[in-house]
N, C-alpha and C positions, 0 to 999 in steps of 0.2 A: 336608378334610371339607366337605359341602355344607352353606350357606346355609339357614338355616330357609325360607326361600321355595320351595326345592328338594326338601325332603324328603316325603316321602309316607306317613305313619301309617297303617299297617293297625290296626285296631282288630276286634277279636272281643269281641264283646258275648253274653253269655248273661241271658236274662231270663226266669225261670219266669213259667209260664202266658202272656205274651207270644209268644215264640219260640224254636222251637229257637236254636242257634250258628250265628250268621251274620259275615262279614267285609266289612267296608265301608271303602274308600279315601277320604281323606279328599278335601275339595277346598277350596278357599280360596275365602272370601268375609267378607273384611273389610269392613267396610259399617256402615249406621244402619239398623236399622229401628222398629217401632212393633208391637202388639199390643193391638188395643184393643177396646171393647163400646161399643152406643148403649145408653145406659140407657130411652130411651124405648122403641125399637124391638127390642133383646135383639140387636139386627145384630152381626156378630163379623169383626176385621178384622187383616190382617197387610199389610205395608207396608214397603216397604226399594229402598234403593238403594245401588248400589257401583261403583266402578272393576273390573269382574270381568263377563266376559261370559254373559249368561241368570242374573242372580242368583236371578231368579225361581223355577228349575226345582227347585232344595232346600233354598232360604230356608225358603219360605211354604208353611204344612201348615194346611188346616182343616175342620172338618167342622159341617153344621148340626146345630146344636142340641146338640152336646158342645163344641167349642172349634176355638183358634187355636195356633199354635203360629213361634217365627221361629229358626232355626238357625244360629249364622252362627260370625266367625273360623276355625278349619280346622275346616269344617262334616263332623259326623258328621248325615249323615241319619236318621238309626235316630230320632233326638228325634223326629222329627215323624211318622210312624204308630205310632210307639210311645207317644210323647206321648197322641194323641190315643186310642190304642185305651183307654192307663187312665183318662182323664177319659173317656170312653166306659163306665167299668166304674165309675164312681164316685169315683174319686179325686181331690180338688182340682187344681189347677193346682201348689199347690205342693209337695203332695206326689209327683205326678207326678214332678216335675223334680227334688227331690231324691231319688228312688228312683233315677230313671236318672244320673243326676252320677255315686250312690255306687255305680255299675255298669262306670263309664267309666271310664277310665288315662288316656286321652288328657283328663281335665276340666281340663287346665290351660289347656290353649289351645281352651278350646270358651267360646262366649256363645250362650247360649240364654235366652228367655223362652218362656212361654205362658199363655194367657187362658183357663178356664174359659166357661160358658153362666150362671155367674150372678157371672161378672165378678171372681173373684178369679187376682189376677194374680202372678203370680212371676220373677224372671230372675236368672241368674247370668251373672256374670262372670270366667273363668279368669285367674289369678294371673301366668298368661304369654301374656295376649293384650297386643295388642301399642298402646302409649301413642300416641294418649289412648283410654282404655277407660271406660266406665261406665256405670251404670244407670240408674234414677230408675223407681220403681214407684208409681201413682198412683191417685186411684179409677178404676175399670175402666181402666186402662191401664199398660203396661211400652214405657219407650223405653231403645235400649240403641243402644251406639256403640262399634266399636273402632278402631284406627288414622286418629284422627282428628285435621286439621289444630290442633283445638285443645281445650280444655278445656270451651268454651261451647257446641257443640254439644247434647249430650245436654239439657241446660236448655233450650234455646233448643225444641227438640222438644215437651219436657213443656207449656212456657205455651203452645205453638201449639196443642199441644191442649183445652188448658183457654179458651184465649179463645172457640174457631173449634166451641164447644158447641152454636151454633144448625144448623152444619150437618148433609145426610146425612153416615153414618159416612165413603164415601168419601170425599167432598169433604176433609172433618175429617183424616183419614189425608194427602190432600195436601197439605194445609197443614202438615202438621209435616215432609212430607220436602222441602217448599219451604224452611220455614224452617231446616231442619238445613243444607241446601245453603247457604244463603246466611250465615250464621253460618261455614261453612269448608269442614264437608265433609270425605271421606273425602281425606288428602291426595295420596293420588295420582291425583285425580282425580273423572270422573263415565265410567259407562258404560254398565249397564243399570238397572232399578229397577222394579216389580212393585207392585198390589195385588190382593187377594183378598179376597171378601167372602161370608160364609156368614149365615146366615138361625138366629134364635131356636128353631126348631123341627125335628126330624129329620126327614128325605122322606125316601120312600121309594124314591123315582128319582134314581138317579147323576147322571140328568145334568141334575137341578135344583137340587143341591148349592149351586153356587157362584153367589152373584147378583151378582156382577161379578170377572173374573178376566181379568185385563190384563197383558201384560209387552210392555218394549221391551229387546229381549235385545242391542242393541249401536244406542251413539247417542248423536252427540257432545254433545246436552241431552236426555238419558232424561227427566226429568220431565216439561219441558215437553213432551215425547213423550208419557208420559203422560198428563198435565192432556190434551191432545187426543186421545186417544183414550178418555178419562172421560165428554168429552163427547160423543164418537160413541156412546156406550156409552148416556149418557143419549139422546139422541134416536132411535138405535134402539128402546129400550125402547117411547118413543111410540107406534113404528111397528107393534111388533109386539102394542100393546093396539089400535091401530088397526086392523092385522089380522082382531083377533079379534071387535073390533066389527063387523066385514065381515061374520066366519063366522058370526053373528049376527043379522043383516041390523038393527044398528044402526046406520045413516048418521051420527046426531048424533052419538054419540058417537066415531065414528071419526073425523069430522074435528075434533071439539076434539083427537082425542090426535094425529095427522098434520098440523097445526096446532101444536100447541107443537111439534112435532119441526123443523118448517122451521124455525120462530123459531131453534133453533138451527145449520140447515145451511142457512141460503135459496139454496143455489147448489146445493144436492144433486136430481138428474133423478127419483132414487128416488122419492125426499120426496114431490116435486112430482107426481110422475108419477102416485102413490098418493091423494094429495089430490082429484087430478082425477076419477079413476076413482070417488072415495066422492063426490066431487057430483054426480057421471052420473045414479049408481045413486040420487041423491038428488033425479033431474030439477032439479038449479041448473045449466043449461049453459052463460047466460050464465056464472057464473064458473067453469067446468069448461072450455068454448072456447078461453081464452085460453092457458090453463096448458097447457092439450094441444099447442099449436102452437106456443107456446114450447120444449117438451120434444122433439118431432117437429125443430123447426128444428136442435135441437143433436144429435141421434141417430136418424135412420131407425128402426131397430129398435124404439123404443118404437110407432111404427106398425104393426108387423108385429105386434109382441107382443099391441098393441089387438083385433088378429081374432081374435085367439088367446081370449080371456078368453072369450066368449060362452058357448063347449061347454064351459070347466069353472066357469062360474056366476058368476064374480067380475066381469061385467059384463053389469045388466040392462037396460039399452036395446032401445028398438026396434030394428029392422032400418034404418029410416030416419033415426035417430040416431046410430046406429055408425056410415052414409055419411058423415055430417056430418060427423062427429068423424077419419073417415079422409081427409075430403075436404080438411083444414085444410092 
């Protein structure tokens, strides 16, 4: 007979007024993650890491302004649009989760939590997930852990959360999959690990749902993969209020936000590049000059790109400043 690691649970799940009868393969994803809420900001966040390739892709389920949802051990996905449709229809977090458990066959080896929009949080652990396995549910937060190197994990997760209060929720969420790693860890390892973060309040546009949505799907240190790509995440954002201060025609204020963003990529052409162009248009050429021909020394194209801006607006110099600025 095959090895539990081998076997593949079909599960047929029926749920009135959710969905007709559907069958969903299970897939393994033993792992820590986290489910939490910024009380300040109403932010909602799921978090996980695992020895398991793309944990991201049916871990982490969440929707703004109804909830979060983390799926994991032999992950039946159905938890996470089903989760979220009934916290969508009114239903707690916990009762969500325990309507769907008592729906499931396979709940012995399922760990699932999920977080509400006003932060009450739920998770269970199956009786045959695999040791160390546990919970700890907290205010606005569920961290959960199965096959793990050791017993301190899941703890070590909850105080990272409760110390690391002052940060954004993102930060806050990697702090505890920092400290879950470094406390043991899933033990067979690290290899991908994920966060997603949804907004207090329901949009109406899909694709401004998710206000940071990261994954490193295979990587011999996923977090610190992570943690760097949290931070490209943060100085884009700069970039793109900087933008809109462009479409705007607010100078000042685009280069305060193109301005903190270098602060955190000073070696990024973008950055730079963008910075210059908002001092042009802001007649500072002394310090617009130098940064252009710094940028030009490391890439031609940003020259070519420079003629380019006039005819669609986003550079309004003279005719005899743009030589200049080509001239460098």
């Amino acid at each position: 007979m095959k090895s539990l690691f081998f076997k593949i649970f079909v599960l047929i799940i029926f749920i009135p007024s959710i969905s007709t009868s559907q069958v969903y393969k299970d897939q393994f994803a033993h792992t820590f993650s986290i489910v939490a809420r910024d009380k300040n900001t109403g932010e909602m966040a799921v978090g996980v890491q695992s020895h398991w390739f793309a944990v991201g892709n049916l871990v982490s389920w969440g929707k703004s302004g109804v909830g979060v949802v983390a799926t994991q051990s032999f992950i039946n996905p159905a938890y996470g649009p089903n989760g979220i449709k009934l916290m969508k229809e009114g239903k707690t977090a916990k009762d969500a989760l325990e309507f769907l458990i008592s729906e499931d066959k396979g709940r012995d080896v399922r760990q699932v939590a999920m977080l509400d929009n006003q932060g009450n949080a739920s998770a269970y652990t199956g009786k045959n997930c695999i040791t160390y396995a546990n919970q700890i549910i907290g205010d606005n937060f569920s961290v959960q852990a199965n096959m793990m190197l050791n017993d301190k994990v899941v703890p070590a997760m909850a105080e990272a959360f409760k110390v690391n209060h002052n940060l954004p929720l993102s930060e806050r969420v990697l702090k505890v999959l920092q400290a879950a790693q470094k406390t043991g860890g899933d033990i067979r390892g690290k290899q991908s690990a994920a966060i997603i973060v949804v907004g207090p309040e329901v949009v109406p546009e899909s694709w401004n749902d998710k206000l940071v949505d990261l994954r490193v799907d295979d990587h011999k240190n996923p977090i610190a993969e992570l943690e760097r790509l949290l931070k490209v995440h943060t100085a884009y954002q700069y970039m793109n209020k900087g933008d809109l201060a462009v479409e705007h025609h607010d100078m000042q204020a685009a280069l305060k936000e193109y301005g903190a963003a270098q602060k955190l990529f000073p070696e990024n052409l973008e950055m730079q590049y963008w910075t210059a162009i908002a001092l042009a248009n802001n007649n500072d050429f002394e310090k617009a000059l130098p940064i252009f021909k710094k940028v030009f020394s490391k890439d031609e194209n940003w020259r070519e790109l420079t003629k380019r801006l006039p005819k669609s607006g986003l550079l309004t110099v003279s005719d005899k400043a743009l030589q200049k600025i080509l001239k460098l």
